[in-house]
N, C-alpha and C positions, 0 to 999 in steps of 0.2 A: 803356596801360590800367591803371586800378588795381586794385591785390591787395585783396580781403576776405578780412580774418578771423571763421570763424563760433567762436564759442564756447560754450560749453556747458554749462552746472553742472551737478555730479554730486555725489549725496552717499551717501557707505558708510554702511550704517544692520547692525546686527546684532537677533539678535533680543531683547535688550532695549529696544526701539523700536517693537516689535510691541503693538497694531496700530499702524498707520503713519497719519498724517495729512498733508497739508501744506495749508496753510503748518506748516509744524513750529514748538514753542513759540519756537524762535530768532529767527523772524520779523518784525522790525519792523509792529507793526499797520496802519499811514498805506501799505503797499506790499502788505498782504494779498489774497487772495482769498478767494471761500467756500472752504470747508473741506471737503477731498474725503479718504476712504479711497484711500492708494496700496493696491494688493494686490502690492505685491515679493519677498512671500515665496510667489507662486504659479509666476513664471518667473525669479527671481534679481534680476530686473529689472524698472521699471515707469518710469512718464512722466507727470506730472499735466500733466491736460489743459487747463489753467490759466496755467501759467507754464513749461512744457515741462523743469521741474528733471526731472532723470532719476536717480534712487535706486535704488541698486545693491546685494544682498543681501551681508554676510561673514558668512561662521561658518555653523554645525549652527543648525537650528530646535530650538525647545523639544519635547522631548515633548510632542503633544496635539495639535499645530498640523497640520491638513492643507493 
């Protein structure tokens, strides 16, 4: 039987990146989606429901941010 590998893209975002969108500005256009709010800074973690990229929070939030 053959072995699958699942893979995953994950990208650390701090909050200098807040709000968060993706496709984030690094994205090649011709590979884009619409363009969704991640909210990663609500559980540390989010997942666009798009392209399953999974964006992961580092660091303290800004003062302000709930």
């Amino acid at each position: 039987m053959a072995e699958t590998t699942l893979t995953q893209s994950y990208i650390e975002v701090t909050a200098a990146a807040l709000p968060l969108f993706c496709p984030t500005p690094a994205v090649s256009l011709w590979s884009a989606h619409p363009r969704v709010a991640i909210p990663v800074e609500k559980l540390g973690e989010a997942t666009c429901p798009y392209c399953s990229t999974v964006y992961k929070f580092k660091g303290e939030l800004p003062h302000g941010h709930h």
